[in-house]
VOTORDREN-194384 format. One record per atom (N, C-alpha, C, O): residue number from 0; atom name; residue in three letters; x, y, z. Coordinates in steps of 0.02 Angstrom, whole numbers, plus 32768, in hexadecimal, padded with zeros to 4 digits. Atoms other than C-alpha are relative to their C-alpha. Example, Ala and Ser with C-alpha at 12.3 -4.5 7.8 and 13.67 -1.06 7.14 Angstrom:
<marvexs>
+--------+------+------+------+------+------+
: marlum : roti : pake :    x :    y :    z :
+--------+------+------+------+------+------+
:      0 :    N :  ALA : 802D : 7FC5 : 8000 :
:      0 :   CA :  ALA : 8267 : 7F1F : 8186 :
:      0 :    C :  ALA : 802D : 803C : 8000 :
:      0 :    O :  ALA : 8061 : 803B : 8021 :
:      1 :    N :  SER : 7FD6 : 7FC5 : 7FFD :
:      1 :   CA :  SER : 82AC : 7FCB : 8165 :
:      1 :    C :  SER : 7FD9 : 8037 : 8025 :
:      1 :    O :  SER : 7FF2 : 806E : 802D :
+--------+------+------+------+------+------+
</marvexs>
This chain:
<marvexs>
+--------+------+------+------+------+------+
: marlum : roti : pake :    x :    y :    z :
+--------+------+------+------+------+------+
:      0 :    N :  UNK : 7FF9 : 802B : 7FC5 :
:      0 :   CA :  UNK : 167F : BE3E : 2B65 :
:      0 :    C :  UNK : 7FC1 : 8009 : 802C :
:      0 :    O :  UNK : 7FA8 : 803F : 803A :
:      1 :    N :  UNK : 8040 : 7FDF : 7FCD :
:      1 :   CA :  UNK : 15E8 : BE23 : 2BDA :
:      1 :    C :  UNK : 8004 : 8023 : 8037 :
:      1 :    O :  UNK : 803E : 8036 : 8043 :
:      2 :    N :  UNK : 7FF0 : 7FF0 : 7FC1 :
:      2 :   CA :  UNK : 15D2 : BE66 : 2C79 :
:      2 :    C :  UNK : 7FF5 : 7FDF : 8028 :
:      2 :    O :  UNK : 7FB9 : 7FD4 : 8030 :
:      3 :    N :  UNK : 8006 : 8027 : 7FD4 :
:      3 :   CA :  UNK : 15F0 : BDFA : 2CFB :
:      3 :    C :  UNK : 8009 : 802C : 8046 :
:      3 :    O :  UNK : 802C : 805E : 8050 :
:      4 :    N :  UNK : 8019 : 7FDD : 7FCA :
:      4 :   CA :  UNK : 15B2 : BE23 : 2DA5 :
:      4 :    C :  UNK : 8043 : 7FEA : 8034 :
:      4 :    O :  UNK : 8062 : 7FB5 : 8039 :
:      5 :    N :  UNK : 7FBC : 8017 : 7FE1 :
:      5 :   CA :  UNK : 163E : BE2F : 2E17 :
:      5 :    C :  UNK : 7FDF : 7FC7 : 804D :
:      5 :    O :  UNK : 7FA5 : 7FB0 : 804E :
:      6 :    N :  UNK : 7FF5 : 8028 : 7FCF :
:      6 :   CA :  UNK : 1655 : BDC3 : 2EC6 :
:      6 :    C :  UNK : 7FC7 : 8024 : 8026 :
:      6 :    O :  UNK : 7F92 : 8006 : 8031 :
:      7 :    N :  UNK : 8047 : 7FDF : 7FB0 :
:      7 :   CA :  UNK : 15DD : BE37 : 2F4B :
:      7 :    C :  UNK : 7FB3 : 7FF6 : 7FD2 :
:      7 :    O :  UNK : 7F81 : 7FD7 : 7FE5 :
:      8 :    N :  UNK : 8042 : 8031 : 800C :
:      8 :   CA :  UNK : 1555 : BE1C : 2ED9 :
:      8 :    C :  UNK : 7FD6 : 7FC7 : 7FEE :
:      8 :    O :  UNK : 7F9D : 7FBF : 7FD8 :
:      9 :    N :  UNK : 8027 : 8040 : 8002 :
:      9 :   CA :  UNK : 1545 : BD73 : 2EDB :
:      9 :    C :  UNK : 7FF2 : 8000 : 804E :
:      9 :    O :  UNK : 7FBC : 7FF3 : 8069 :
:     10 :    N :  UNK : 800F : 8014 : 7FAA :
:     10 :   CA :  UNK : 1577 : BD75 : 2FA3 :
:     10 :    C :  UNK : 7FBB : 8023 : 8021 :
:     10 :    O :  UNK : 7F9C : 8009 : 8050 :
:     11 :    N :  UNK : 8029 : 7FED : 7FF9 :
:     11 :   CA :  UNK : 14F6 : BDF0 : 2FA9 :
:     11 :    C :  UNK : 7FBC : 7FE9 : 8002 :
:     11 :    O :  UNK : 7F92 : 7FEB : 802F :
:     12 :    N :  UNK : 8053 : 8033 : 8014 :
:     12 :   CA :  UNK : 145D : BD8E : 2F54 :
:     12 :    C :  UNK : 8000 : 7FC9 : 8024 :
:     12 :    O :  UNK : 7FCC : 7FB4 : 803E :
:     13 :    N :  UNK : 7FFE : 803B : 7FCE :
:     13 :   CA :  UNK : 14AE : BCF2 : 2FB1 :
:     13 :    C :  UNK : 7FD2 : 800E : 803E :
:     13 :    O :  UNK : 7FA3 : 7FED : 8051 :
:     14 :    N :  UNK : 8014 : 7FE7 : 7FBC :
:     14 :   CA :  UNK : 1488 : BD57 : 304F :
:     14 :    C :  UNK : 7FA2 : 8000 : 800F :
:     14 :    O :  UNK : 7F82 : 7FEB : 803F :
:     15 :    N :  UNK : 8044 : 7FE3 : 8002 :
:     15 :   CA :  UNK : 13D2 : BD92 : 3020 :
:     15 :    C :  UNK : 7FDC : 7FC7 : 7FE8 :
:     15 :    O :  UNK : 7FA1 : 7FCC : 7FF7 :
:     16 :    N :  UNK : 8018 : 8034 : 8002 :
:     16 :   CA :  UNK : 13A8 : BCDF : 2FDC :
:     16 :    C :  UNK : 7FFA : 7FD5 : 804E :
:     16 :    O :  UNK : 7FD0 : 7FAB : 805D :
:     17 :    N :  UNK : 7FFF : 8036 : 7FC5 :
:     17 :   CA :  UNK : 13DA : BC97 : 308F :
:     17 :    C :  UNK : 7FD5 : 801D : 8028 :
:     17 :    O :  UNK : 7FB0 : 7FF8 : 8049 :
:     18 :    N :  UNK : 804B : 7FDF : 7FCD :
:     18 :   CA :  UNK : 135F : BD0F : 30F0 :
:     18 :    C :  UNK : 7FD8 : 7FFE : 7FF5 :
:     18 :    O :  UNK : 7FB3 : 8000 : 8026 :
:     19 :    N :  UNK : 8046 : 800E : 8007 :
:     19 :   CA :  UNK : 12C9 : BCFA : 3092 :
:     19 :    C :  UNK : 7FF9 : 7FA2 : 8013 :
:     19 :    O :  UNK : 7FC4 : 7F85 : 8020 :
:     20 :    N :  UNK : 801B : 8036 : 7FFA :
:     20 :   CA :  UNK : 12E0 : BC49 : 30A7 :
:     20 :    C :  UNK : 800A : 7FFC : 8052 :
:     20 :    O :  UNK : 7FE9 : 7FCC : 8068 :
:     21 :    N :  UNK : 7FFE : 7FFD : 7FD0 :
:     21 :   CA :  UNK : 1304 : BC61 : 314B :
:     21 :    C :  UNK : 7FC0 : 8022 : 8029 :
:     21 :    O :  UNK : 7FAF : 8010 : 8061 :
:     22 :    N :  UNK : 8049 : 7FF2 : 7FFD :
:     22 :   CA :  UNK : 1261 : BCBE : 3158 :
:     22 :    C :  UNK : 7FBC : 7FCA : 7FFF :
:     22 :    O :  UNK : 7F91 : 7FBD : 8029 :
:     23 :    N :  UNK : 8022 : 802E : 7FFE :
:     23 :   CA :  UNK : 1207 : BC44 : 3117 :
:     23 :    C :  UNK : 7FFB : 7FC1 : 8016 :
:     23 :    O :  UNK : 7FC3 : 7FA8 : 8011 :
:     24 :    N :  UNK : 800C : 8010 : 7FD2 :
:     24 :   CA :  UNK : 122E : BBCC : 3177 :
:     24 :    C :  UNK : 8001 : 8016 : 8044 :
:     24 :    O :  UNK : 7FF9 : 7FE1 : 8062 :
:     25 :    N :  UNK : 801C : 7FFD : 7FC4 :
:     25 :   CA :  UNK : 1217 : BC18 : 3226 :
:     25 :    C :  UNK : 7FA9 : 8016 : 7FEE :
:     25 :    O :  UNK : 7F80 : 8017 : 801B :
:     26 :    N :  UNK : 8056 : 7FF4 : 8014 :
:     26 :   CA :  UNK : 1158 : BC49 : 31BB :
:     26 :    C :  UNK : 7FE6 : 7FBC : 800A :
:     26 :    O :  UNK : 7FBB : 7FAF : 8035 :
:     27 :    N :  UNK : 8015 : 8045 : 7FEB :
:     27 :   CA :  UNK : 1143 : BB94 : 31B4 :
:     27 :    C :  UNK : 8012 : 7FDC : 8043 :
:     27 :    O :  UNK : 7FE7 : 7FB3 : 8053 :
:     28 :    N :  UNK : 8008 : 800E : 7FB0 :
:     28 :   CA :  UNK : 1188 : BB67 : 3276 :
:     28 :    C :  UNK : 7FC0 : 8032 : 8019 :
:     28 :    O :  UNK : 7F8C : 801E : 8031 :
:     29 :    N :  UNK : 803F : 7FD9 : 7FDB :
:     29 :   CA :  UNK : 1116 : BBF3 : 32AA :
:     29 :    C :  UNK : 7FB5 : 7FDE : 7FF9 :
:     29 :    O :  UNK : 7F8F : 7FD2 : 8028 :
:     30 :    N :  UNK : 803E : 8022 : 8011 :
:     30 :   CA :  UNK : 107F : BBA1 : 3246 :
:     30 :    C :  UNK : 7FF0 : 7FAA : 8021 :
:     30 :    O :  UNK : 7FBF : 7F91 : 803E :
:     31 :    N :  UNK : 800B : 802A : 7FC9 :
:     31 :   CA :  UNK : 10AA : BB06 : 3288 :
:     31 :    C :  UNK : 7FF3 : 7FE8 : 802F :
:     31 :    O :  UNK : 7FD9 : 7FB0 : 8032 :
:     32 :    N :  UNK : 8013 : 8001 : 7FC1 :
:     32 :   CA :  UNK : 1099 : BB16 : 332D :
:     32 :    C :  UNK : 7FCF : 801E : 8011 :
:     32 :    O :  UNK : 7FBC : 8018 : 804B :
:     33 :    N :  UNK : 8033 : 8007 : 7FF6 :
:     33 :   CA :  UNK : 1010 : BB57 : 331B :
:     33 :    C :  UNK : 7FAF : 7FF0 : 7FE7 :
:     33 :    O :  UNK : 7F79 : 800C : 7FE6 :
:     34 :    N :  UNK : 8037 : 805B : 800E :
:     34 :   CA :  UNK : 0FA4 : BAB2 : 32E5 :
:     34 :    C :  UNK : 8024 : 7FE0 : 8032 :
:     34 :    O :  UNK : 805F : 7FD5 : 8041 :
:     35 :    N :  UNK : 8009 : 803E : 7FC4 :
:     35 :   CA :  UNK : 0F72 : BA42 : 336E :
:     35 :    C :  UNK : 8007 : 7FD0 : 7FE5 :
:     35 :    O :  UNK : 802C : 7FA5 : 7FFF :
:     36 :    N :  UNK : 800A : 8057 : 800C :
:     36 :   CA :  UNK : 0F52 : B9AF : 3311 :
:     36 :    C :  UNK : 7FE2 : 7FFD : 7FA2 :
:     36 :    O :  UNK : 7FD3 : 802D : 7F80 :
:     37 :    N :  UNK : 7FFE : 7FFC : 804F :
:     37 :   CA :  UNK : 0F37 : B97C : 3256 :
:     37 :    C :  UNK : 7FBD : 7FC5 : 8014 :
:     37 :    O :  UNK : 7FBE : 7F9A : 8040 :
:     38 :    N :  UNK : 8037 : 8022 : 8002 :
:     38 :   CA :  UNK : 0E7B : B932 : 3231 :
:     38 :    C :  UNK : 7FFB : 7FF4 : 7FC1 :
:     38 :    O :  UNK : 8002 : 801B : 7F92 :
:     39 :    N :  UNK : 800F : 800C : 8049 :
:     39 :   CA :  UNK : 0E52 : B8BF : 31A9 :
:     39 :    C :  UNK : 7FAE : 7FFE : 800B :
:     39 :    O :  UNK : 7F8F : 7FEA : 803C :
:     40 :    N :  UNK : 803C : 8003 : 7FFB :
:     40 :   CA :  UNK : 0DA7 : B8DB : 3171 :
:     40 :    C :  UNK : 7FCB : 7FD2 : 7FF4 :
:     40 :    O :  UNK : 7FC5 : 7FCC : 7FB7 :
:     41 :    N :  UNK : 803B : 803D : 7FF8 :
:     41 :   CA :  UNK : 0D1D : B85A : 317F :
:     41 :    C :  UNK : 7FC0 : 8003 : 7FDB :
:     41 :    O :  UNK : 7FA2 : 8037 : 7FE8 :
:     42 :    N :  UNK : 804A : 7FFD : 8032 :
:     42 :   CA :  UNK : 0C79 : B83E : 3104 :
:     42 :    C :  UNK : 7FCF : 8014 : 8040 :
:     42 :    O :  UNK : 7FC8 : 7FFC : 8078 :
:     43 :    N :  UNK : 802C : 7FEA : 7FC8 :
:     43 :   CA :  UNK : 0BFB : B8A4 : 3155 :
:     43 :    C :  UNK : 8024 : 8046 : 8048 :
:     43 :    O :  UNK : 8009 : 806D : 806F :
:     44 :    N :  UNK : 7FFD : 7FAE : 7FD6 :
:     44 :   CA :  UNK : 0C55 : B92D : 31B9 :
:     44 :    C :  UNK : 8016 : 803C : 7FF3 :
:     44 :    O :  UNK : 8034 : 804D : 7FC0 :
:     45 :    N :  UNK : 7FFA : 7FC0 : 801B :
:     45 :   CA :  UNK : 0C5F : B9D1 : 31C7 :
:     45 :    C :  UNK : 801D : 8014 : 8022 :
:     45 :    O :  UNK : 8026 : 7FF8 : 8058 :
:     46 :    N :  UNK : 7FDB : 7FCB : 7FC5 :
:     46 :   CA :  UNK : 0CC6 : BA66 : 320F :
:     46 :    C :  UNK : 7FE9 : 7FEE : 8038 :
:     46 :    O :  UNK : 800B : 7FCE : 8061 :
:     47 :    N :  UNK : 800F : 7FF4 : 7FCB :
:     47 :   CA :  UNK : 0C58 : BA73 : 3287 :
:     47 :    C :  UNK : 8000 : 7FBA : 8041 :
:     47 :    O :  UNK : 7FFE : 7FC0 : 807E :
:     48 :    N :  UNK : 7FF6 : 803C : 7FF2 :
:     48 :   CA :  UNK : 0C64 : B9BB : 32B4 :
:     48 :    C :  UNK : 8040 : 7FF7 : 8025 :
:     48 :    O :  UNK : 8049 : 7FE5 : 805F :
:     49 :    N :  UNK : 7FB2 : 7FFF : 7FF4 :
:     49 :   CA :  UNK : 0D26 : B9C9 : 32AB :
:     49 :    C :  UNK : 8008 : 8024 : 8040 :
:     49 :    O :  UNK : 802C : 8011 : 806F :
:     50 :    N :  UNK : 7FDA : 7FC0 : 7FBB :
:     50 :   CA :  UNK : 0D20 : BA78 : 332F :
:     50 :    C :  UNK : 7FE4 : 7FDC : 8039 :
:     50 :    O :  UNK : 7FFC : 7FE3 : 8071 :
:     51 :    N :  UNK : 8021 : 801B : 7FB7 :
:     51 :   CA :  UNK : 0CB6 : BA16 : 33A6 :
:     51 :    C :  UNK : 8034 : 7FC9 : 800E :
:     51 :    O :  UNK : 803C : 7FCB : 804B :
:     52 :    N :  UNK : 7FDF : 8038 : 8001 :
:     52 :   CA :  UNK : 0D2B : B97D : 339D :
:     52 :    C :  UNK : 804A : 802C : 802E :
:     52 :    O :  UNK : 805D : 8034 : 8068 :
:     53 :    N :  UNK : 7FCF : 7FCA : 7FD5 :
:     53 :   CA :  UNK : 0DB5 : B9EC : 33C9 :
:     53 :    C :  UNK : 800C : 8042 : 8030 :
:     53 :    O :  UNK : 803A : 804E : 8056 :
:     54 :    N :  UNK : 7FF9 : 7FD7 : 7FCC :
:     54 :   CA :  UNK : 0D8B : BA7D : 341A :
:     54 :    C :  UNK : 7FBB : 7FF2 : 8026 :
:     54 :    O :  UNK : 7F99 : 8023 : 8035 :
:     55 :    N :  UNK : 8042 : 7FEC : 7FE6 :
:     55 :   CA :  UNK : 0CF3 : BA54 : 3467 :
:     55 :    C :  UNK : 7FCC : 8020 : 7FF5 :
:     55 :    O :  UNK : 7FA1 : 8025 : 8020 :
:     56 :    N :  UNK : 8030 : 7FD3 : 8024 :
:     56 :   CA :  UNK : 0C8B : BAB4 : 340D :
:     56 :    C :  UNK : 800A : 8013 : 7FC4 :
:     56 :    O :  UNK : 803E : 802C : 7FB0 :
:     57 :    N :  UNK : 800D : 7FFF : 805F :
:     57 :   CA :  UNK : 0C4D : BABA : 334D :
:     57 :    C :  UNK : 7FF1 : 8048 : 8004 :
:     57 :    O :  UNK : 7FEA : 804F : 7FC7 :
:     58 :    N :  UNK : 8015 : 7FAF : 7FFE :
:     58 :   CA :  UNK : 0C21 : BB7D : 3364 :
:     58 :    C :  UNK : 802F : 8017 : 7FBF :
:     58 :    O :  UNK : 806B : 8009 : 7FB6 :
:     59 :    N :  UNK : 7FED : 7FCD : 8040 :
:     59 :   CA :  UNK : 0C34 : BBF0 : 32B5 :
:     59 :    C :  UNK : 804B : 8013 : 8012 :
:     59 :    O :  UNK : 8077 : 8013 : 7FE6 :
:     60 :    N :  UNK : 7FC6 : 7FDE : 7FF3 :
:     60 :   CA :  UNK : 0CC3 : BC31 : 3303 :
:     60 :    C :  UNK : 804B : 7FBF : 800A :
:     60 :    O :  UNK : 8087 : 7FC4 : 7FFB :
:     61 :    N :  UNK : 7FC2 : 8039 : 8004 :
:     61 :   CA :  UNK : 0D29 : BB83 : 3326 :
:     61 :    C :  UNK : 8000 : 7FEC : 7FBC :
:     61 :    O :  UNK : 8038 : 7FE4 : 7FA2 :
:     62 :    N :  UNK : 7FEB : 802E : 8049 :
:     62 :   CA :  UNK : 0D07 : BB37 : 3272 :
:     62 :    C :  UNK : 8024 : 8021 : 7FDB :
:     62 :    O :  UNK : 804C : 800F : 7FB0 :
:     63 :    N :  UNK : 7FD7 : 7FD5 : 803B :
:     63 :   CA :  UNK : 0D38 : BBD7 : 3230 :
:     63 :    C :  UNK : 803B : 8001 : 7FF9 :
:     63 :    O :  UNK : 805A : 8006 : 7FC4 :
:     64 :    N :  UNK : 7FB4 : 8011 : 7FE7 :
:     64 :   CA :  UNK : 0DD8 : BBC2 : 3285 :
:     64 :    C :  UNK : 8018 : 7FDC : 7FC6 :
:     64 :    O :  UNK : 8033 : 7FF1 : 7F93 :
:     65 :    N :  UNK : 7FE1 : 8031 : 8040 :
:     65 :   CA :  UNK : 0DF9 : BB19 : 3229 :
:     65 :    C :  UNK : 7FF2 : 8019 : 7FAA :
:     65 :    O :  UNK : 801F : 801B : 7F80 :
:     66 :    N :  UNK : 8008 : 7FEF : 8047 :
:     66 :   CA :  UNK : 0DA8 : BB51 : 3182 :
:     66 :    C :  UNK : 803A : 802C : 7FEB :
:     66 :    O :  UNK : 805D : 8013 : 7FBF :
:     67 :    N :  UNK : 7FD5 : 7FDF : 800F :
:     67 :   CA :  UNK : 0E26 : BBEE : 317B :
:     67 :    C :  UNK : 803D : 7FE2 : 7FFB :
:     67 :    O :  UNK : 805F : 7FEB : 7FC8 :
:     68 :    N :  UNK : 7FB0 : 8032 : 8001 :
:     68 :   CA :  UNK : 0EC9 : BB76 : 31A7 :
:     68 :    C :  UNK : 7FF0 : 7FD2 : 7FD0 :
:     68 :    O :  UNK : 801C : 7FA9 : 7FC4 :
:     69 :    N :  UNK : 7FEF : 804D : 8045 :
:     69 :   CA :  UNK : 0E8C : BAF7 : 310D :
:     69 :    C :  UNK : 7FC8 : 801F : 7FC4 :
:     69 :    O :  UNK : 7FA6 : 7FF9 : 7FA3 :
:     70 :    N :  UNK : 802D : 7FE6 : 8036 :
:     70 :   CA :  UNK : 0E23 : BB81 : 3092 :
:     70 :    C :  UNK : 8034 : 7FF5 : 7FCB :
:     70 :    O :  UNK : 8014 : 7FFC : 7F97 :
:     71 :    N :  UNK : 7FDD : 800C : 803A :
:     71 :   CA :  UNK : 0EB3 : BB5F : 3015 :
:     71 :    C :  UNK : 7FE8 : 7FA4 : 7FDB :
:     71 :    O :  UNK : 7FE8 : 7F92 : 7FA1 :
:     72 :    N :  UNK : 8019 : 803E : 7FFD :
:     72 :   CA :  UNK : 0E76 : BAA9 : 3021 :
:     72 :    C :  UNK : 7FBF : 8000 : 7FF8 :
:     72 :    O :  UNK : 7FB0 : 8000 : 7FBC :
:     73 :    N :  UNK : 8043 : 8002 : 8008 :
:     73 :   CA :  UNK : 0DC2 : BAA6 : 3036 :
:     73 :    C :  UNK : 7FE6 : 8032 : 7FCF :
:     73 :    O :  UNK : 7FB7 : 8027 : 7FA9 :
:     74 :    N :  UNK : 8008 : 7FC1 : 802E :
:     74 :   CA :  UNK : 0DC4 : BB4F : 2FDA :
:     74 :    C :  UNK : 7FCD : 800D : 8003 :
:     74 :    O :  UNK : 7FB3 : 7FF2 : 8034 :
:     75 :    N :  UNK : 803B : 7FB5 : 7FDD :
:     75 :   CA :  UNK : 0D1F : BBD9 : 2FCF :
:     75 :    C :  UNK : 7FCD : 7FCC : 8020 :
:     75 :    O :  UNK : 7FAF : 7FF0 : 8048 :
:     76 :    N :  UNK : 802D : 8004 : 7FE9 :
:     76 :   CA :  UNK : 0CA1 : BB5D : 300B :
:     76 :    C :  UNK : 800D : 7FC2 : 803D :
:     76 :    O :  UNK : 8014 : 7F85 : 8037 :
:     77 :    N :  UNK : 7FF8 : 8048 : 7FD5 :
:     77 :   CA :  UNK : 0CB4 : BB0E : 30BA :
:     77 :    C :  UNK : 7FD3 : 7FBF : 8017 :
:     77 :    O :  UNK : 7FE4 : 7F87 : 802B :
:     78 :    N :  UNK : 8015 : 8044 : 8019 :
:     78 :   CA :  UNK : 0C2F : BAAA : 30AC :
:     78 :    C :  UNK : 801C : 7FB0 : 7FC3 :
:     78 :    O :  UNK : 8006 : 7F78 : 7FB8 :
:     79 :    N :  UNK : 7FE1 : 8028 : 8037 :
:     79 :   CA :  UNK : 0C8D : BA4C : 302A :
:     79 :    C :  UNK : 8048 : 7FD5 : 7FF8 :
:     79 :    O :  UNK : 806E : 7FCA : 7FC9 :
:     80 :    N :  UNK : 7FDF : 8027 : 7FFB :
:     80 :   CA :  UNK : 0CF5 : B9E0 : 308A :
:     80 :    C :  UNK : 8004 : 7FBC : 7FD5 :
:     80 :    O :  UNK : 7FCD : 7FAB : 7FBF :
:     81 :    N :  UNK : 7FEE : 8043 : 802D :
:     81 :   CA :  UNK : 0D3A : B936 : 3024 :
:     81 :    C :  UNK : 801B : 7FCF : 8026 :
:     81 :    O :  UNK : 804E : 7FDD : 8045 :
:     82 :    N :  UNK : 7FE9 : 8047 : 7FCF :
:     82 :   CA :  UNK : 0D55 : B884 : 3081 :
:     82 :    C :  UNK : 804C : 800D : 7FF4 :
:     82 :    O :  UNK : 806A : 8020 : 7FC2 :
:     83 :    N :  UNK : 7FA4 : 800A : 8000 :
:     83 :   CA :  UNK : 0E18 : B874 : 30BE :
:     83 :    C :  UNK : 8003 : 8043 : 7FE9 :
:     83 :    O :  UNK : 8032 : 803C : 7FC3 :
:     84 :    N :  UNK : 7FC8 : 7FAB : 8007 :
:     84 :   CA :  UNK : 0E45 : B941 : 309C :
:     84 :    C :  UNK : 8029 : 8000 : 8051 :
:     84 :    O :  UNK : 8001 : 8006 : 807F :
:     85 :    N :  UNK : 7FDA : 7FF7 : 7FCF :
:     85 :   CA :  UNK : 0EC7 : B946 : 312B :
:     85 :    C :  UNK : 8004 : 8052 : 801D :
:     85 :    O :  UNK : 8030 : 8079 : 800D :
:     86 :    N :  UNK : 8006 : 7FBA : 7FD1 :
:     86 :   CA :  UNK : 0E94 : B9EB : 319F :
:     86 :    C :  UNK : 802D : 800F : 8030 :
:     86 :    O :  UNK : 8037 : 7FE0 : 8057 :
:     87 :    N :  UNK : 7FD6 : 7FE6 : 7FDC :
:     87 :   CA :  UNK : 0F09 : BA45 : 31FC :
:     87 :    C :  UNK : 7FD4 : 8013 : 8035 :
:     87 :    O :  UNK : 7F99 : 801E : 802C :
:     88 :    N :  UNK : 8041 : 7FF8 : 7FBE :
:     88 :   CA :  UNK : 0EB9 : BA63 : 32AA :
:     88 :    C :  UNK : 8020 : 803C : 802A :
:     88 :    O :  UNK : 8041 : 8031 : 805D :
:     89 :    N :  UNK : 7FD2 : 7FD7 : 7FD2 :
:     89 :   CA :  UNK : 0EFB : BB14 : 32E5 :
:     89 :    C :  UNK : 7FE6 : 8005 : 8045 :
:     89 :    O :  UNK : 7FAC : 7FFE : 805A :
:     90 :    N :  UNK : 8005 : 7FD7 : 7FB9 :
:     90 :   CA :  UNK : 0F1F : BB54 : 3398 :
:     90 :    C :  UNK : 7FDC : 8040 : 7FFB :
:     90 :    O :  UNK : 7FEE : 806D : 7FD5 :
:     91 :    N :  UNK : 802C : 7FAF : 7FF3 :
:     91 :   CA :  UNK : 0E95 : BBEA : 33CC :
:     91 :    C :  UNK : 8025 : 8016 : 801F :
:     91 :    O :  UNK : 8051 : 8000 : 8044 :
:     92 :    N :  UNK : 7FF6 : 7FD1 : 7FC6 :
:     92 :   CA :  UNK : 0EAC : BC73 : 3414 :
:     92 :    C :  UNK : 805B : 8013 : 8003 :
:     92 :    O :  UNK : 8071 : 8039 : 802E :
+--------+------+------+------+------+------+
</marvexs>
């Protein structure tokens, strides 16, 4: 006969399935809120284009901002934006 897992450990795994997802989404509200604004990208610009557009200033330190919130996207080289990639525009600071 097999062994079938009794009743607490399904309620159990039930339990531990509902908190990681419950994790993951308050990971994604958290991330959410903090992006200002979603930028589609335009032939011809760059980060630094984008940080000035939004924060006022293209400075190494603002593009890097955006580059880090969309390096899964643009991936290792941020020069190597692509027309229409939709950028996430995080909140500094």
């Amino acid at each position: 006969m097999p062994d079938i897992p009794d009743s607490k450990h399904f309620a159990d795994t039930d339990i531990a399935s509902a908190k990681a997802a419950a994790a993951q989404a308050k990971l994604a509200m958290e991330a959410a809120a903090k992006v200002i604004a979603t930028h589609k990208v335009a032939a011809g610009e760059s980060l630094s284009a984008v940080a000035q557009k939004y924060y006022g200033s293209g400075t190494k330190e603002k593009w890097m901002a955006i580059y880090e919130a969309n390096k899964a996207l643009i991936g290792d080289n941020p020069a190597a934006l692509k027309v229409g990639q939709e950028l996430k525009i995080p909140k500094l600071g």
